[in-house]
C-alpha positions in Angstrom: 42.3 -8.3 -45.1 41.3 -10.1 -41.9 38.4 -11.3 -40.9 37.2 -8.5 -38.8 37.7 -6.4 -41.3 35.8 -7.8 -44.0 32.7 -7.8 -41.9 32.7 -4.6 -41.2 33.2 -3.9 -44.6 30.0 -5.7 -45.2 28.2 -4.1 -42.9 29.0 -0.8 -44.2 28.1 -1.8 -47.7 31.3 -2.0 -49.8 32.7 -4.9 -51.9 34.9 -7.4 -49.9 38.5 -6.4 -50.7 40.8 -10.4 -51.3 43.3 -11.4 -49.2 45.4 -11.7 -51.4 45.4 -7.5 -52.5 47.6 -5.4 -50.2 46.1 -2.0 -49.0 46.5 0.7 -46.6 44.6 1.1 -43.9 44.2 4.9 -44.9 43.1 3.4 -48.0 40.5 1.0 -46.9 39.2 4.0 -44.5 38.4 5.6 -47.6 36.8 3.2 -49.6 34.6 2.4 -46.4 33.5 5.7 -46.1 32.7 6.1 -49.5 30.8 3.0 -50.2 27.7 4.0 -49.2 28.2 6.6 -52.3 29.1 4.4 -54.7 25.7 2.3 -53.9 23.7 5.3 -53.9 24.8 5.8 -57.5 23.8 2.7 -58.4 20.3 3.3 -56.8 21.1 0.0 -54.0 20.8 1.9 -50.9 21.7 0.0 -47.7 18.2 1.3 -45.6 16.0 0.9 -48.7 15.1 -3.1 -48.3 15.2 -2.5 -44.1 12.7 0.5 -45.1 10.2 -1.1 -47.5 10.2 -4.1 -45.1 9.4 -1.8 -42.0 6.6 -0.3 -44.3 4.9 -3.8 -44.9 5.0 -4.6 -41.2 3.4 -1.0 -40.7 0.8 -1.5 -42.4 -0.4 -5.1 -41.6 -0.3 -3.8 -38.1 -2.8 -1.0 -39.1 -4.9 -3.6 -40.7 -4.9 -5.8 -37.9 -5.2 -2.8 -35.1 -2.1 -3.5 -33.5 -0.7 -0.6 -31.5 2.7 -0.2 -30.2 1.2 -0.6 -26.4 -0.6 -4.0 -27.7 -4.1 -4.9 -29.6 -6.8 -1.9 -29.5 -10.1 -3.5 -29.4 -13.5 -1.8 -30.1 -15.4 -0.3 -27.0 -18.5 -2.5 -28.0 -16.1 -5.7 -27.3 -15.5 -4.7 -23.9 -19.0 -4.2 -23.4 -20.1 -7.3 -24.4 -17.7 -8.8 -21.9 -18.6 -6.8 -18.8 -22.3 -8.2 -19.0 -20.3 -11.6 -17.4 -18.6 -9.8 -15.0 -19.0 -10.5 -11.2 -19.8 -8.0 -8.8 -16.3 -8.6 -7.0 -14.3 -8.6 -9.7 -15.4 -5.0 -11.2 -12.6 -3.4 -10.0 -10.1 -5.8 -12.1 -12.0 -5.6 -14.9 -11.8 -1.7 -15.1 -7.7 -1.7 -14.6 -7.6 -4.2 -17.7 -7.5 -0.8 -20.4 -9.0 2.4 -20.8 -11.5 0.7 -23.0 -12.9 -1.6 -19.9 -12.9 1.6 -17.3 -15.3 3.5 -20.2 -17.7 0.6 -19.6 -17.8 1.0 -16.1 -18.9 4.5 -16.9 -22.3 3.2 -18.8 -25.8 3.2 -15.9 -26.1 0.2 -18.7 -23.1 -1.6 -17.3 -24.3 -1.0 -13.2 -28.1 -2.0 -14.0 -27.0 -4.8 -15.8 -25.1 -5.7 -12.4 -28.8 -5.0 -10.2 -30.4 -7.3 -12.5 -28.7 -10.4 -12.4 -27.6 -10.0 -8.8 -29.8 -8.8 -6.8 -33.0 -11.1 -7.0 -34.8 -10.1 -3.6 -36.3 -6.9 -2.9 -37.3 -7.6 0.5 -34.3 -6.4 2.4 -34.4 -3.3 0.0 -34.7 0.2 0.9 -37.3 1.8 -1.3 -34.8 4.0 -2.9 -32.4 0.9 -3.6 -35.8 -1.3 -5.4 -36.5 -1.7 -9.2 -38.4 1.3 -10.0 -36.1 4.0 -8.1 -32.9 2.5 -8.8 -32.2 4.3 -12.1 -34.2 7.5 -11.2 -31.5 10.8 -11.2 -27.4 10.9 -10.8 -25.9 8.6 -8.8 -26.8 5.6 -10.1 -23.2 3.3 -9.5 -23.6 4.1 -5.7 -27.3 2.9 -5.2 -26.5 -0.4 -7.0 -23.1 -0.9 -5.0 -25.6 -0.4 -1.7 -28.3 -2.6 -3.1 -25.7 -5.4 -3.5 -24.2 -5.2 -0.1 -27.2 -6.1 1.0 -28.7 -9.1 -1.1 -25.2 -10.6 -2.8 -23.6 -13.2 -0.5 -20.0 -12.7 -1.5 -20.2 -9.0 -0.5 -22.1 -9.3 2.8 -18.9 -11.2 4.1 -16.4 -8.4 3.2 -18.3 -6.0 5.8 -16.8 -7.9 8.6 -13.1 -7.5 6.8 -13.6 -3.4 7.1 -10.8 -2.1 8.9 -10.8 1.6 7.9 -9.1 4.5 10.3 -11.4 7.2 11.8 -8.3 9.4 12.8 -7.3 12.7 11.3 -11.1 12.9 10.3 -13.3 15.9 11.2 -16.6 14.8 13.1 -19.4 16.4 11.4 -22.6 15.2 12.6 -22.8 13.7 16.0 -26.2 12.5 17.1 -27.8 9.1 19.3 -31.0 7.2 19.6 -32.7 4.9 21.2 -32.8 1.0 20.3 -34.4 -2.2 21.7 -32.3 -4.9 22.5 -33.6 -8.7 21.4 -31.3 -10.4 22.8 -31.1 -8.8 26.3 -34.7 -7.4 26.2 -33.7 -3.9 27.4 -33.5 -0.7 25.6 -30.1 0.2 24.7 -28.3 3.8 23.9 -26.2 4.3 20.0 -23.8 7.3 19.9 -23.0 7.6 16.1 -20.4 10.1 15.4 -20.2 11.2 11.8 -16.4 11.5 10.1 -15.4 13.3 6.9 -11.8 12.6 5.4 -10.5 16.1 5.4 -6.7 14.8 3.6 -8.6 14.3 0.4 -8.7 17.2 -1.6 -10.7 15.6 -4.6 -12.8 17.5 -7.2 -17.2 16.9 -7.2 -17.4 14.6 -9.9 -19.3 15.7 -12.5 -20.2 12.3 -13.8 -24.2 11.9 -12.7 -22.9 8.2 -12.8 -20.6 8.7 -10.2 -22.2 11.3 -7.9 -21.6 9.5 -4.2 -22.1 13.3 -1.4 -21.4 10.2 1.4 -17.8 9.1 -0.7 -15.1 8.9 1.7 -17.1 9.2 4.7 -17.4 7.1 7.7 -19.7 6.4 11.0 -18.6 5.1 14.4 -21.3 3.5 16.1 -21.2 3.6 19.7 -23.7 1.2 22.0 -24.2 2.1 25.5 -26.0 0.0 28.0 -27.7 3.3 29.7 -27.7 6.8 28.9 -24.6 9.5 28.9 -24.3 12.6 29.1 -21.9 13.6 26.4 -20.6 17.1 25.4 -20.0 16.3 21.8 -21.2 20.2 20.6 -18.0 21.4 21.6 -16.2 18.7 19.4 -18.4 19.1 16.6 -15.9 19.9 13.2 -12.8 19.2 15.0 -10.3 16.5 14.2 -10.0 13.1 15.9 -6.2 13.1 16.6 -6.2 10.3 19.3 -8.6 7.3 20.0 -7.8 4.5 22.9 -9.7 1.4 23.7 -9.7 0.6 27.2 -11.3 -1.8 29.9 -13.9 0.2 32.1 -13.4 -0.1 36.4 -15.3 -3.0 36.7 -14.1 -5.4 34.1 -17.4 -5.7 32.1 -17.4 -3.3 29.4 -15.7 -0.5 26.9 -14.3 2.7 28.0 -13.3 4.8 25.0 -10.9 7.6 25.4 -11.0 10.4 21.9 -9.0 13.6 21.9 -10.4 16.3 19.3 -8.1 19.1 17.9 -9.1 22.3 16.3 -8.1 21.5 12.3 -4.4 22.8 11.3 -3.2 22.6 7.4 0.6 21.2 8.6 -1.4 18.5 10.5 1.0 19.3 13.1 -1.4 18.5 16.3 -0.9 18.8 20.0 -3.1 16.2 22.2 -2.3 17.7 25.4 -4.0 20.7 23.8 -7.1 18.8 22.6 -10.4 18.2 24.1 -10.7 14.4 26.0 -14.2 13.1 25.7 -14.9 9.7 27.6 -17.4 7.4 26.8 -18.1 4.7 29.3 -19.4 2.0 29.8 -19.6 0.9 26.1 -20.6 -2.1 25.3 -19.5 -2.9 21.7 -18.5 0.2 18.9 -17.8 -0.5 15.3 -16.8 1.5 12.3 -19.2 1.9 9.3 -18.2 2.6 6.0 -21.1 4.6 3.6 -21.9 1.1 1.8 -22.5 -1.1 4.6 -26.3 -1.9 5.3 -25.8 -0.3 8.5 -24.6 3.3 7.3 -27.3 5.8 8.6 -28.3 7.7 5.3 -30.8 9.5 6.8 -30.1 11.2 9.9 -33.1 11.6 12.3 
């Protein structure tokens, strides 16, 4: 018997035939296949050690709460944890396990948030101060707004905002009237009001996570004198096409939008749209519905 041979025999689980004893292949077929029977008989099945060790690994892991995706640790663990959790690093802390995105479900995680990060009220609207802040749904999107404006490290990620206003319906259009420090003259603000009409998201019904301005943005639009714009007749139509440009003179803005009546394919024609013009402009910016800025209220 070779070498080979007698290890496969092994394997199988019959008796290692000598070298010396000549045998048939047909025969040693045979007495392969039937060695498994011949244990049987003697109650020495091959899987019966292999089994009762699998069982004893089992069932440490069950006493330990080991899973076959890793360690399952109790939800009151996780919440212990997210009390040391930084504002910026919420969102890492909820993709570390189901577990950690329950917590962020809790108004006990988010108030715990307000209260050791927000330490000045002054800046505060008075629906984003102490005594309002846990009063009805919504609780996750007033301390989000309250921390823009008092925590340091999120004040600087307003300037990094680079979110796209086209292929949004404008929804509110409105302007006001604003004094000017710096120059001492009153100056004219367009704001144009943008819902994302590509999202086809459900209303939470979470009261934690109630947010009616979610996915919504304003452009802000300051003129140096008044303009007669005709923004009723693009008022919930899409903007399909926005160019900066340099006005006639050199000195300021001249914005160029094309509004299209709203198609399902998304298959839009600007030569078919609606130009509006808005010039001279001196400065524009995009505001997202967490920035300090964001008009909440429109007057």
């Amino acid at each position: 018997m070779t070498k080979k041979e007698r290890k496969k025999a092994i394997k199988v689980g019959c008796k290692p035939i000598n070298k010396g004893r000549s045998i048939s292949s047909v025969h040693l077929n045979l007495q392969i296949e039937n060695g498994g029977k011949h244990n049987d008989e003697l109650g020495n099945t091959p899987g019966n050690g292999y089994q009762s060790i699998k069982k004893k690994k089992q069932s440490r892991k069950e006493n330990l709460g080991l899973t076959e995706d890793g360690v399952s640790y109790h939800f009151d663990i996780w919440f212990h944890i997210g009390r040391f959790v930084v504002p910026e690093s919420v969102r890492t802390f909820s993709l570390i396990c189901h577990g950690c995105w329950n917590v962020t479900l809790t108004a006990q995680f988010w108030l715990s948030l307000y209260q050791r990060h927000v330490r000045s009220y002054e800046k505060l609207p008075s629906r984003l101060k102490p005594l309002d802040i846990d009063a009805g749904s919504g609780i996750r999107a007033r301390v989000i707004r309250a921390l823009f404006y008092v925590y340091l490290p999120l004040s600087t990620l307003q300037r990094d905002f680079t979110g796209s206003i086209i292929d949004r319906r404008c929804s509110v259009f409105w302007w006001e009237k604003e004094f000017n420090l710096k120059k001492s003259c009153f100056v004219w603000n367009y704001l144009f009001k943008f819902v994302d009409v590509s999202l086809n998201r459900k209303i939470s019904q979470h009261y934690l996570l109630e947010n009616s301005e979610k996915d919504n943005i304003v452009m802000k639009v300051k003129c140096p004198n008044y303009i007669h714009l005709d923004c009723k007749s693009c008022s919930n139509m899409v903007l399909t096409s926005f160019h900066d440009c340099m006005s006639s003179d050199m000195r300021y803005h001249k914005l160029k939008m094309v509004f299209n009546e709203e198609r399902r394919d998304k298959k839009y024609v600007k030569e078919q749209g609606k130009l509006l013009i808005i010039t001279p402009v001196i400065e524009y910016s995009i505001i997202p519905w967490w920035n300090p800025s964001y008009p909440h209220s429109v007057r």
